[in-house]
C-alpha positions in Angstrom: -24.9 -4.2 16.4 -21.7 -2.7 14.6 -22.3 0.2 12.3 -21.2 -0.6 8.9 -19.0 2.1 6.8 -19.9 2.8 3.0 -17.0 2.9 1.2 -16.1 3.8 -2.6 -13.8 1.0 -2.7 -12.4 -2.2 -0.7 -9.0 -3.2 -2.0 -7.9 -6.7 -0.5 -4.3 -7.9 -0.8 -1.2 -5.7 0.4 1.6 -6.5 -2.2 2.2 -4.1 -5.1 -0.6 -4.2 -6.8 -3.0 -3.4 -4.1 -0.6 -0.9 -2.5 -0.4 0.8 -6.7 -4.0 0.6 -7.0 -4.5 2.3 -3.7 -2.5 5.3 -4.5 -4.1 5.5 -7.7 -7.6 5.3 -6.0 -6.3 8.0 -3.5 -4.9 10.6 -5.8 -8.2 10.4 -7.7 -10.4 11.2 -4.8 -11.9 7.8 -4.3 -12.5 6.7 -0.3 -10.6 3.7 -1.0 -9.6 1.2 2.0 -6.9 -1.7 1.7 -6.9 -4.5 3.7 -4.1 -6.9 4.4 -4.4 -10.4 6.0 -0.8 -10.4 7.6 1.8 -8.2 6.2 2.2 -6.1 2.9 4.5 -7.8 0.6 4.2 -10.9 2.5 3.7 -14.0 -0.4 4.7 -13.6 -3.9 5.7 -9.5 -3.4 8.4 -10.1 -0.9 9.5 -13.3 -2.4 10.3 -10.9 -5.9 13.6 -10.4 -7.1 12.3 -6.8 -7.3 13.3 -6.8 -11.1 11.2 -4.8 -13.0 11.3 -6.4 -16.5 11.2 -5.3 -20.0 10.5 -8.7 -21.4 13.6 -9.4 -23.4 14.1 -12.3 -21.1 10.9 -14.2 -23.4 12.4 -13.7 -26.4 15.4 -15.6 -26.5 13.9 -19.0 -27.8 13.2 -17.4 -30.9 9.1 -17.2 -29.6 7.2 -13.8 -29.9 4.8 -13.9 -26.4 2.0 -11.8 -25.1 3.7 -10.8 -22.0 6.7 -8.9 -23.5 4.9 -6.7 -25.2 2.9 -5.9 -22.1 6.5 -5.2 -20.4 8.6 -3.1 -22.9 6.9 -0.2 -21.1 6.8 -1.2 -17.5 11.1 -0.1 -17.0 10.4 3.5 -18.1 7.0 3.8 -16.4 8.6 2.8 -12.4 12.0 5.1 -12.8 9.7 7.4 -13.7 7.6 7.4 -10.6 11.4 6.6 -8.8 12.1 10.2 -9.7 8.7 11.4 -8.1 7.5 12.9 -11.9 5.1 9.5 -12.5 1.6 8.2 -11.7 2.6 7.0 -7.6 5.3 9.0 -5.7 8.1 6.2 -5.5 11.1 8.6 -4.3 12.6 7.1 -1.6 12.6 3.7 -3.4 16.3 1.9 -3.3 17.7 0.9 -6.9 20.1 -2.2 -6.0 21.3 -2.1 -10.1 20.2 0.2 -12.5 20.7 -2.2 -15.4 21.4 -6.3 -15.3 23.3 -8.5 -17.2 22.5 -11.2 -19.5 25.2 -14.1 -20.0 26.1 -17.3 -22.2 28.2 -20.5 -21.4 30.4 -21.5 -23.7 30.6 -24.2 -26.8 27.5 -24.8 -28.8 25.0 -23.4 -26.6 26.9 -20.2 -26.6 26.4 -19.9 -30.5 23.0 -20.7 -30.1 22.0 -18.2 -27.4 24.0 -16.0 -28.7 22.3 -15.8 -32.2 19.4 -15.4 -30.4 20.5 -12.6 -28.8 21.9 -10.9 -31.5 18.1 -11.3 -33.4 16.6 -9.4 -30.1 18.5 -6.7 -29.6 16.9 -3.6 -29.0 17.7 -0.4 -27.8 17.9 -1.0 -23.8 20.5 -3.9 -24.6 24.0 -3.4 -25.7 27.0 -6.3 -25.7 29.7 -5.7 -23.9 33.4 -5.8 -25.2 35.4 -8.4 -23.0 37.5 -5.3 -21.5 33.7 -3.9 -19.9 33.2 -7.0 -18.2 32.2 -7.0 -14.6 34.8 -8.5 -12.8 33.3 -11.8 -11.9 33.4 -12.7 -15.5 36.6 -11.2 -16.3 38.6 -15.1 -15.9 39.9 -17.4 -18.8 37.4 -19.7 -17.8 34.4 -17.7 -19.0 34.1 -17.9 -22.3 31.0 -16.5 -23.3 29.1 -13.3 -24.2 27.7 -10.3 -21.7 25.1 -7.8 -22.4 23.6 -5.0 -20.4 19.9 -4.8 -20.8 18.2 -1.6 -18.5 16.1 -3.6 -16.7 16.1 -1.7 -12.9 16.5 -4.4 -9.8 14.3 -2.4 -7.0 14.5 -3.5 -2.9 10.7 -4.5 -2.8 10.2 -3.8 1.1 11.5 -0.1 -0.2 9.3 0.1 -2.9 6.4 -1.2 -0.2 7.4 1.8 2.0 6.8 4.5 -0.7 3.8 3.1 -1.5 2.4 3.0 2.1 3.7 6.4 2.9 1.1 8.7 3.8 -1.7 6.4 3.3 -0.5 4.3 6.3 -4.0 5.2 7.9 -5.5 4.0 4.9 -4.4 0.1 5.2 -5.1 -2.4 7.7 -4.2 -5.8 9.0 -7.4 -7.5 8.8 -9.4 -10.8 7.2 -12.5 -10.7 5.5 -14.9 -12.9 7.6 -17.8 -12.8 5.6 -19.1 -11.5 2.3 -23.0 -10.6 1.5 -24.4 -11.0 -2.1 -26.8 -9.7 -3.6 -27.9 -9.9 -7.0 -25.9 -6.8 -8.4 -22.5 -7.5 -6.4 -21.0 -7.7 -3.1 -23.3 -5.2 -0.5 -21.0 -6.1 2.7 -18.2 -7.1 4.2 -17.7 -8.5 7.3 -13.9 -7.6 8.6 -14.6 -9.0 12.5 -14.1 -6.2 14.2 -15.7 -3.9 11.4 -18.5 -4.4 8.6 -17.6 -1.9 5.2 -20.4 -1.4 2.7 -17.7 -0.9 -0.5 -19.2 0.4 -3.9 -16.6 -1.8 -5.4 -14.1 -4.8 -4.2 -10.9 -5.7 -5.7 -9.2 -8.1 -4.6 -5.5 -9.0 -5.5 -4.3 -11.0 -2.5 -2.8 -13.6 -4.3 -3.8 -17.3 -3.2 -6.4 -15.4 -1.2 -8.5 -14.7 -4.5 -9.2 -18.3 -4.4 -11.4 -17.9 -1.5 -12.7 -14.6 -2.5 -13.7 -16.1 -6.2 -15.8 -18.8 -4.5 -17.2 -16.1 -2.4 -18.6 -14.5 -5.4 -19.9 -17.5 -7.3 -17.0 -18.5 -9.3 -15.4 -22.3 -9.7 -11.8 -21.5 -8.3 -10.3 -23.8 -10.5 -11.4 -22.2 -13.5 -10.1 -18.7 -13.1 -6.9 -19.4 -10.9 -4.0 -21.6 -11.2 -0.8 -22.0 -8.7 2.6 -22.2 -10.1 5.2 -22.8 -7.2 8.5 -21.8 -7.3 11.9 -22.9 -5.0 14.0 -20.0 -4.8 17.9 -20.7 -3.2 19.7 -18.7 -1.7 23.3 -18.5 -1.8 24.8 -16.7 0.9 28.7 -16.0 1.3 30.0 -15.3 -2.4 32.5 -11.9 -3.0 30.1 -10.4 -6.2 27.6 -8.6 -6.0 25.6 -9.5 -9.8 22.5 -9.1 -11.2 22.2 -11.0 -14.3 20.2 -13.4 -16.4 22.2 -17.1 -17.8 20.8 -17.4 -21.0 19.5 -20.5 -22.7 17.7 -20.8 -26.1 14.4 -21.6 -23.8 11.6 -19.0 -22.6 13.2 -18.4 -19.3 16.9 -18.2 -18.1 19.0 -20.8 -16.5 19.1 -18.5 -13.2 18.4 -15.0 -12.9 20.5 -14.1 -10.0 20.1 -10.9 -7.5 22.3 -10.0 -4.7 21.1 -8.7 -1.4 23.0 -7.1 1.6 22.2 -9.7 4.7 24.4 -8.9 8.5 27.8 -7.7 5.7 27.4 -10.6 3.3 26.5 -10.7 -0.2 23.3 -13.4 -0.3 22.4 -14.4 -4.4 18.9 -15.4 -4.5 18.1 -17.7 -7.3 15.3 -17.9 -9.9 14.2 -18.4 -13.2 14.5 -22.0 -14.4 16.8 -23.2 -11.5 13.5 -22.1 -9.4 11.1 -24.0 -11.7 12.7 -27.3 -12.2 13.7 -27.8 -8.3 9.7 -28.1 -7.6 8.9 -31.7 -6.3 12.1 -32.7 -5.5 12.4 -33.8 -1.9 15.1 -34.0 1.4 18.2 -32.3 0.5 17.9 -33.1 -3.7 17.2 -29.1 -4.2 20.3 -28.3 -2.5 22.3 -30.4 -4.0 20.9 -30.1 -7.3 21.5 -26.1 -7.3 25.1 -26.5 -5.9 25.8 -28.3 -9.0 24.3 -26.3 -11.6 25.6 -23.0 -9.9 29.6 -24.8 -10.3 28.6 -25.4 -13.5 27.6 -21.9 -14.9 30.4 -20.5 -12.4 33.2 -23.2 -12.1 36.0 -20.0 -10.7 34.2 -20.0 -7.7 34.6 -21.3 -4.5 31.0 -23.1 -3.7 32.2 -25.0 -0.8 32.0 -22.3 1.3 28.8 -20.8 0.2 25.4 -21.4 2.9 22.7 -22.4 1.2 18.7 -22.1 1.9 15.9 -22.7 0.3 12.4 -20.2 0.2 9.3 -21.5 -1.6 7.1 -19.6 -3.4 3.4 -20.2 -4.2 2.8 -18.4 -7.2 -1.0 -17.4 -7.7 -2.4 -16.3 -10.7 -5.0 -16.2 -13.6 -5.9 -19.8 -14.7 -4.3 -19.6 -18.2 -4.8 -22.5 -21.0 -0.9 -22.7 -21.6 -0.1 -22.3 -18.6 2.2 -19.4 -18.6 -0.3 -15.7 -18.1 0.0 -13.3 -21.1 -0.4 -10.5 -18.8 -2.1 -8.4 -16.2 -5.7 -10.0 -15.4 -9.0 -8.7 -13.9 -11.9 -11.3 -13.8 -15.2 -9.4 -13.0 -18.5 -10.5 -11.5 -21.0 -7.7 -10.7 -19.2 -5.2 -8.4 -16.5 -7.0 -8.0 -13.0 -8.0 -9.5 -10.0 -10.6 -9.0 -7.0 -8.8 -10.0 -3.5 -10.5 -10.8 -0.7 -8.6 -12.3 1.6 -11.6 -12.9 4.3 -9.8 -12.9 5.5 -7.7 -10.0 6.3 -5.3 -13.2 3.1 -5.3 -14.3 1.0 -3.2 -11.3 0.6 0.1 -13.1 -0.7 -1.9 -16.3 -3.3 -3.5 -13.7 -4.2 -0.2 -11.9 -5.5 0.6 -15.7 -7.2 -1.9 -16.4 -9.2 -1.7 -12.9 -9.8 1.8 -13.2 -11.2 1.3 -16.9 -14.0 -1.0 -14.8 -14.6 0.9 -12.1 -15.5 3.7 -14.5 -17.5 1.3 -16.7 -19.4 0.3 -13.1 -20.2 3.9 -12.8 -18.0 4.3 -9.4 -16.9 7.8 -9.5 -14.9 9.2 -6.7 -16.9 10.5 -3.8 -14.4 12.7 -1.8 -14.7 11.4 1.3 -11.6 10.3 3.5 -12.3 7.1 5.7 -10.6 5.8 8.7 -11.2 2.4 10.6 -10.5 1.7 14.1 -8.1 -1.5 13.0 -4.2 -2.3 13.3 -1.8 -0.8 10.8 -0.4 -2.8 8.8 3.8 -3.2 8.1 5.6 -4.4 5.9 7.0 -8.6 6.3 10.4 -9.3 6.5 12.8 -10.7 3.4 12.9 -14.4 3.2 16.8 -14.2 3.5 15.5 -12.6 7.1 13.8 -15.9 7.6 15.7 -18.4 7.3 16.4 -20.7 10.2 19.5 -22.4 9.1 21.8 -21.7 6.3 23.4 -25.3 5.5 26.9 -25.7 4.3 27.1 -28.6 1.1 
């Protein structure tokens, strides 16, 4: 019979907020494991524009939210760590824009967006004059407005790779098999070729946390929810651009980031481009995209852009309007289901966990375990993935 390992903490889920929570454990003395089942980042991490956001994106419907208040910090807190003085070493970490853009479309909805603008200005935004430009707007037929909000655009398999650094003993590919109960919590976890006896379980792996909250006696359905996302990518076009199309609606026309892919530039699409391209079947997506893209950027030459399409299944706290207000942890005895909703949001998680372990009376122990299990990597970008790249 396999000897089972007593553990201060389990951590289950290898995207940011498991690898954050890790380092956190770790730099306070807890023996704290994480456990992966394929690779870190692989799900919602990976599929991240890696834009680490303030929240002025919310605001530009004229509608105060939860969730940018819970941002307006996140920016300063991860260049802070960047530079290796913050609460996780994340030097080493590439910064693909240091700032991104917000833009209007012409006509009417460029008054109204506009206005809205103007009313949320703040300190990390500042309009440009038309001479500042970038040069993919600098053509007579944009006619619109550009501002620079310092929101940082991070390469998430980087930001994986700081976070994994020396505690690459410390996480491991494997699947949790089984889970004992008892009345005050979780006592065991079966991980096939190992059993761990954790103090404490957190578990943040996403659409994994379904099966982990049935596992510890809670109705799935009323403490998770799914949103799925399409993401496009656009590979082929000469600008590199990080930027947000505004619209007088809680989230952007696109958000677009550019990413380096065999010496092309490759935009990968989000916001409500992302959203609205959800159920639509065959080649619809494709097409659909292609035309809003001309729209928003008629001076380019889309007939010659690839396209591809990466879908995201967004897990996250069941919330009653649908849209999360931030970072979650839902507790049951000793253990929690942890979201941060935002890749931007991990640190404000970490808090919030480490508030309950201390309320669970889980105090570090010292101790420095190591389990005879594969290491696990990081997974590939979905631009990495993609089988075919289709031509419209």
């Amino acid at each position: 019979m396999r000897d089972a390992v007593e553990i201060d903490v389990a951590v289950f889920g290898g995207g940011i907020a498991g690898l954050w929570l890790l380092n956190r454990l770790c730099a306070l003395g807890f023996d704290a494991l994480l456990f992966e089942k394929t690779a870190l980042g692989a799900g919602q991490t990976i599929a991240s524009q890696g834009i680490i956001h303030s929240g002025v994106k919310y605001t530009f419907d004229g509608v105060t939210r939860p969730q940018t208040e819970a941002l307006s910090s996140m920016p300063r807190i991860w260049m802070d760590c960047i530079a290796g003085r913050g609460e996780v070493d994340l030097r080493g970490t590439e910064i693909l824009a240091e700032y991104q853009l917000m833009f209007t479309t012409g006509g009417l909805l460029n008054r109204v967006a506009g206005s809205l603008a103007t009313k949320a200005l703040r300190s990390d935004v500042a309009a440009l004059e038309r001479e500042e430009f970038p040069d993919i707007f600098r053509t007579r037929e944009f006619d619109g407005n550009v501002y620079r909000l310092k929101e940082p655009v991070l390469a998430s398999r980087t930001v994986i790779a700081a976070l994994r650094g020396s505690l690459k003993r410390k996480i491991y590919v494997a699947d949790a098999k089984e889970l004992r109960r008892e009345r005050d919590g979780i006592t065991q976890i079966s991980l096939g070729a190992s059993i761990i006896r954790p103090r404490a379980s957190v578990f943040t792996s996403g659409t994994g946390n379904e099966w982990f909250a049935e596992e510890i006696g809670l109705d799935k359905t009323k403490v998770t929810q799914r949103r799925p996302l399409r993401m496009f990518l656009a590979r082929g076009l000469p600008y590199k651009l990080y930027a947000h199309c505004l619209v007088p609606e809680p989230k952007p026309r696109v958000t677009v980031t550019t990413h380096d892919f065999d010496g092309e530039n490759v935009w990968y699409l989000g916001g409500n481009i992302a959203e609205k391209a959800v159920g639509m079947s065959d080649n619809e997506p494709l097409r659909w995209a292609h035309s809003e893209m001309t729209k928003i950027f008629p001076w380019l030459d889309w007939e010659s852009v690839r396209w591809a399409i990466h879908d995201v299944d967004r897990a996250e706290p069941a919330a009653n309007k649908l849209l999360p207000s931030g970072p979650t942890l839902t507790t049951i005895g000793n253990a929690a289901l942890a979201w941060p909703t935002k890749l931007a949001l991990a640190p404000a998680l970490t808090q919030q966990a480490l508030r309950w372990l201390e309320q669970q009376n889980v105090s570090p122990s010292g101790k420095s375990t190591e389990l005879s299990l594969p290491l696990a990597e990081a997974a590939r970008y979905p631009w990495e993935e993609v089988r075919e790249w289709i031509q419209l």
